[in-house]
N, C-alpha and C positions, 0 to 999 in steps of 0.2 A: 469711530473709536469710542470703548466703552470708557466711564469711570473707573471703574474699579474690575479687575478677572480678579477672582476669589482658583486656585487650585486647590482643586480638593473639598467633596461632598460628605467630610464626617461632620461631626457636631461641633468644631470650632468652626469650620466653613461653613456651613449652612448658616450658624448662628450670625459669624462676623456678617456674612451676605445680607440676610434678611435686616439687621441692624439699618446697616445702609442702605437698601434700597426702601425701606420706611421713612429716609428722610430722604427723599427722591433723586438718590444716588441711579445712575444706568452702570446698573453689577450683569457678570456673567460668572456663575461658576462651571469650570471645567470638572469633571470629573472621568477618572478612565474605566473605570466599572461601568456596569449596564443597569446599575445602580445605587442610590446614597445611603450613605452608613457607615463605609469606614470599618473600623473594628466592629460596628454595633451593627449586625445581617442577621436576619434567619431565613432558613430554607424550609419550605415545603416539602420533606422526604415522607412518601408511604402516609400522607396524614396528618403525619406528627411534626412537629415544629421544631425546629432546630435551631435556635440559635450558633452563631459563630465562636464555640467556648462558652461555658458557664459564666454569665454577666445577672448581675441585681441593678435596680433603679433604685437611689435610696431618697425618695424622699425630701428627706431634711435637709437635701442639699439646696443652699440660699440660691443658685444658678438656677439649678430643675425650675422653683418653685415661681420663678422670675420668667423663664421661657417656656415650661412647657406645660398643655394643661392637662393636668395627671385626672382628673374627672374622665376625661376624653379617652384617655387610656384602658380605663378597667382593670386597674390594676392587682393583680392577686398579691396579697401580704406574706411574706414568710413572718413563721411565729420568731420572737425577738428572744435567742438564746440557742442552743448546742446542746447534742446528743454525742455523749462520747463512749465509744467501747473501752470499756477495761480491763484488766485482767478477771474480773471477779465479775464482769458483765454488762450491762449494756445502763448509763447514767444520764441525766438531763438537768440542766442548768440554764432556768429563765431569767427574766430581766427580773430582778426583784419586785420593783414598782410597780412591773406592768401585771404580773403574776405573784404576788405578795403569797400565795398559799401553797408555791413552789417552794419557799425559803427552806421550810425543812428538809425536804427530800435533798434540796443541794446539800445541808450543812450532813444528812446521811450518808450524802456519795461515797466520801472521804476525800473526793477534790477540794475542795473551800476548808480552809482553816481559819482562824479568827485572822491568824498573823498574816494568811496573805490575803484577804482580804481588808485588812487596813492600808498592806502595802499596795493593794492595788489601787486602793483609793485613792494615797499620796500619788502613785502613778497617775493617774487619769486624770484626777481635781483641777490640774491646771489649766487645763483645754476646755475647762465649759467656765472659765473665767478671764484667760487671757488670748488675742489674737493670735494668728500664727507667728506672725513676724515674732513678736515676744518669746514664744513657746521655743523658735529658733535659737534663741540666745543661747549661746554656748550650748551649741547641740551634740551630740555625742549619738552613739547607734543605738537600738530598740537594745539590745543587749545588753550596753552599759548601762543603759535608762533603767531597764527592770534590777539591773544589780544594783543599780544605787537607792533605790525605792526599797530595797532587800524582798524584791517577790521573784523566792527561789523557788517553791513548792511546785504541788500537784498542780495548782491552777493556771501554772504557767506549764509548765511540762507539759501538761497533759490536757492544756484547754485551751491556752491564748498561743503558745507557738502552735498548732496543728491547724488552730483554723486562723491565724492572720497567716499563716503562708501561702494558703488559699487566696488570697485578700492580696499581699502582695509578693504574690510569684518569685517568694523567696525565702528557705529558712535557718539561714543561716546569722539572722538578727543584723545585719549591715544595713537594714533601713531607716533612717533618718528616724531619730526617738522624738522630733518634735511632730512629724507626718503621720508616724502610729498614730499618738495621741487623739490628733483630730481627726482620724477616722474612727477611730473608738468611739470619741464623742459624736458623732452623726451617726452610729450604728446604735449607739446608746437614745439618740433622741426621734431617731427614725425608724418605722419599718419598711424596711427592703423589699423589693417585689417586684414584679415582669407584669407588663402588659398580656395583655388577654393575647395579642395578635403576635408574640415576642418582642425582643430588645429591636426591632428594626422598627418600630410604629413612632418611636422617640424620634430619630434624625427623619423620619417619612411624614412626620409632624410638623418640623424645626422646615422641609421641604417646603411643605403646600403651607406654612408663615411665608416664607420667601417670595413663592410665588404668587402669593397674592400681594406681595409687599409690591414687584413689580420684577423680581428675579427672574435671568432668562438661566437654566439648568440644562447644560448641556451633554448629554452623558454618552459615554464609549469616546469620548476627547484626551488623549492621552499626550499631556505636554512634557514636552522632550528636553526643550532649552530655553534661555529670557533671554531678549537682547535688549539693550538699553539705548533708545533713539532718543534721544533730545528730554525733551518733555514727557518724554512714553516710555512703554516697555511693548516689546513684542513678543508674543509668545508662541512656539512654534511649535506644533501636534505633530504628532506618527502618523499622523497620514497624511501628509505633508501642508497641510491648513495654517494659516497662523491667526492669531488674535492682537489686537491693541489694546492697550487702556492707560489712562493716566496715573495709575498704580495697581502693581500686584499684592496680592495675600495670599504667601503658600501656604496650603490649610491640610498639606498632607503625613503622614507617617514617619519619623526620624531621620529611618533610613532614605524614603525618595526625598525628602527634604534635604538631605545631605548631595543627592546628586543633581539638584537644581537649583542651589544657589552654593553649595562648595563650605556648606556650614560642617562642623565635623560632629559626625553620627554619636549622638550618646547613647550609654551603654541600656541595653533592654533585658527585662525576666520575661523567659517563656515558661508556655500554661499549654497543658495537653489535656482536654477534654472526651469523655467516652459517653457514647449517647445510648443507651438501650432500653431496649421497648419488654416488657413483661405485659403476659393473663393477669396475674397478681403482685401485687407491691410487696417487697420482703417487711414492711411495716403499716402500720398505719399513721405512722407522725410526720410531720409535715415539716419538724427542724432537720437543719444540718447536722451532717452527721461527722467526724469526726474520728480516728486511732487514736484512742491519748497512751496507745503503747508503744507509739514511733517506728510502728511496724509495715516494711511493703510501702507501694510508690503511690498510693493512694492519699492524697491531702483531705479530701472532704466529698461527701457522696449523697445526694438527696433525691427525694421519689418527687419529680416536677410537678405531677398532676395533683397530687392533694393542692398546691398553691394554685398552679393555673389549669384545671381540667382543660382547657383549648387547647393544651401542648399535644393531644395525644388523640387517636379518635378512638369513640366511644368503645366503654368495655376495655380499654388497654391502657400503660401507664409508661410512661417515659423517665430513667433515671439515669442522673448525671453521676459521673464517676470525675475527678478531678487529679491532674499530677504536676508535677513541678518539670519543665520543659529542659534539662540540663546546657548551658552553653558548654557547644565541641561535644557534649555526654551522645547516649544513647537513650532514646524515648524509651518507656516503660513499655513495654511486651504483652499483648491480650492475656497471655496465658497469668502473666502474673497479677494483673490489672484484675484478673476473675478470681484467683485466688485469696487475693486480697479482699475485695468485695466477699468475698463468701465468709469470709473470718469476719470481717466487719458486720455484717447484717447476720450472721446464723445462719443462714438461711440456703438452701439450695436453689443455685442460680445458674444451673445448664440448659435450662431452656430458655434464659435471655436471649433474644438477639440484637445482635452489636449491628446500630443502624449506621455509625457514622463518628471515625475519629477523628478531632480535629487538635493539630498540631498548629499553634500559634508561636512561633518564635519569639515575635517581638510584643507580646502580649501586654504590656508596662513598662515605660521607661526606667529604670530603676532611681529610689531616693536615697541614694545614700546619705549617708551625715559627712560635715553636717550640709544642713538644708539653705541654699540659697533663696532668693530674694525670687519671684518672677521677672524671668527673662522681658527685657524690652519687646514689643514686636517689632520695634520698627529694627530694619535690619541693614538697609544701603536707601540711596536715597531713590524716594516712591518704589519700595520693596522691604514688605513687611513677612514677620513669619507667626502663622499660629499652631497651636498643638498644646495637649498635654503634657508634652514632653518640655514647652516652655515655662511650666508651672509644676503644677503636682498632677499626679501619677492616677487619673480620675475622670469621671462622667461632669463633674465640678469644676477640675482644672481642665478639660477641655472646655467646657461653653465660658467660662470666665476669661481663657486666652483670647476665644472668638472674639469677645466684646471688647477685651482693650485693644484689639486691633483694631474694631470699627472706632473707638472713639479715639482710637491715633488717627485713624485717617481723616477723620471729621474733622479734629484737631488741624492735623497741617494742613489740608483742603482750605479751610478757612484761613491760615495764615497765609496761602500763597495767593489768596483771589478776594477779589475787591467786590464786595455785594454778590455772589455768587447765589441765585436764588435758591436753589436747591438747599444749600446750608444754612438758610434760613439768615 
């Protein structure tokens, strides 16, 4: 009988696992894929790399920089700011700081007024000063938040709803105004970027930690049900196998999390992603791009290879096209997905070809306002649950859930056992 089954090989399982089995826990992760990642895959198609939906690695996030070694990565930077089409043409707005000799060209756009950006500052200011927990306090939606900061302008119109919806797969403004916040602030203090090898080199990473911690990673193991014996849980695979351990961590997806311990499914934003391969990039820049005319099902569209040339093989270039996934709707349509594109970049785009769409349903747990506490893991006794979805909506709030799983287990492990060598 093991320690600890970890279900589920994303980045809060692999993370919880490897945790544990560094302090000489005997962990087994199940996983039902053929392999780990979770949300975070890319595929090998023709070449070119494919990530599972358009995903960034940002950085600045305290979890990343604590689990994973971004050197080791190679990671290519996107530039820190948005390319927006206008009615009058095509505009770009950098970080100021980081591009101080951008400043004019923004104040030329006609996006940025003096007035919203002050208001956005009183927007923002809070979150590179107060915690989340704080930021919560009396939270109210991204919506109310920017009305009460009074930033009605272009630079919300036409800059911050287009591409935080991109961000979270939603825009209708019902996302938690103190969760904005702190993604702003980590976009603002980090640059975002993809592994050379794509978003699947992060949890393929968080893996070969584990398994040299002493994790055994089991994969194509698809658990079905827990049963609760005594002291133990059992857990019983689709191909008729089962496992023990003296406690579980289900480390998997909302929705199968909900049909393995009978927790109820919270609600998710999907994200439909369009991958296409071009001879020639419709640009040369390397920001996201953006409609600040609110036009067509297109959220955000960028050329992958100026950031990662690995995405693509040589001579050819890979660009992401992004949509908002409707629940009960109907997915945006190629024909319109290219129409759109073609309005957005200028540019004649009949000779793209579409390597590969990919519909994510459950893309982001949704954060509505206001914004709760993180969820306990511990969940029934010796049955814990981790995910994104038990925290915020993130590369961040998944490895951070991982870990307070492991240090609840550590935690009871030690209260229920007397010198237990292992726990030190």
């Amino acid at each position: 009988m093991h320690d600890v089954i970890v279900v589920g090989a994303g980045l809060a399982g692999l993370r919880c696992a490897g945790l544990l089995s560094a302090r000489g826990l005997d962990v087994v992760v199940l996983e039902a894929a053929e392999t780990v990642g979770g949300r975070q895959r890319t595929d090998i198609v023709d070449g070119f790399r494919l990530d599972r939906g358009f995903q960034v690695l940002n950085p600045a996030y305290p979890a990343v920089r604590r689990s994973i070694d971004l050197d080791a990565l190679a990671l290519g930077s996107f530039p820190v700011g948005v390319r927006v089409r206008t009615t009058d043409g095509m505009a770009e707005l950098r970080h100021p700081l980081r591009y101080p000799s951008s400043i004019a060209a923004s104040l030329r756009s006609g996006l940025v007024s003096g007035r919203d950006a002050v208001a956005l500052a009183r927007w923002a200011a809070p979150a590179f000063v107060r915690p989340l927990a704080r930021l919560a306090r009396n939270d109210v939606s991204l919506r109310e938040g920017w009305e009460a900061a009074g930033l009605r302008g272009p630079l919300r119109t036409a800059v911050l709803e287009p591409f935080l919806a991109g961000v979270l797969a939603e825009d209708r403004g019902e996302t938690s105004n103190a969760f904005a916040r702190l993604l702003v602030r980590y976009f603002a203090l980090g640059r975002p970027g993809l592994p050379a090898q794509g978003i699947a080199a992060v949890p393929e990473q968080l893996a070969a930690h584990a398994r040299t911690a002493g994790t055994e990673i089991r994969l194509g193991a698809r658990a079905e049900r827990m049963t609760a014996l005594g002291e133990s849980i059992r857990v019983e695979l689709s191909d008729g196998d089962s496992v023990a351990a003296s406690r579980v961590v289900v480390a998997v997806g909302p929705g199968d999390a909900a049909g393995l311990t009978g927790l109820p499914a919270p609600t998710t934003n999907g994200l439909q992603t369009w991958w296409f391969a071009a001879a020639e990039p419709p640009t040369g820049s390397a920001l996201l791009t953006v409609d600040g005319r609110g036009r067509g099902p297109v959220v955000n569209t960028v050329v992958m290879t100026h950031t990662v040339p690995s995405y693509a093989p040589a001579g050819r270039h890979l660009i992401a096209a992004t949509c908002l996934l409707p629940r009960g709707g109907d997915p945006a349509a190629e024909v319109d997905v290219r129409r759109h594109l073609r309005e957005i970049w200028g540019a004649d785009i009949s000779a793209w070809e579409l390597m590969r769409r990919d519909d994510i349903p459950h893309a982001l747990p949704a954060q509505p306002a206001p914004l709760g506490a993180p969820r306990s893991p511990r969940y029934a006794e010796r049955l814990y649950i981790a995910g994104d979805h038990r925290g915020t909506a993130s590369i961040q709030g998944a490895l951070t859930s991982g870990e307070r799983a492991a240090h609840a287990i550590l935690t009871d492990a030690r209260l229920s056992s007397s010198g237990t060598s292992a726990l030190g």
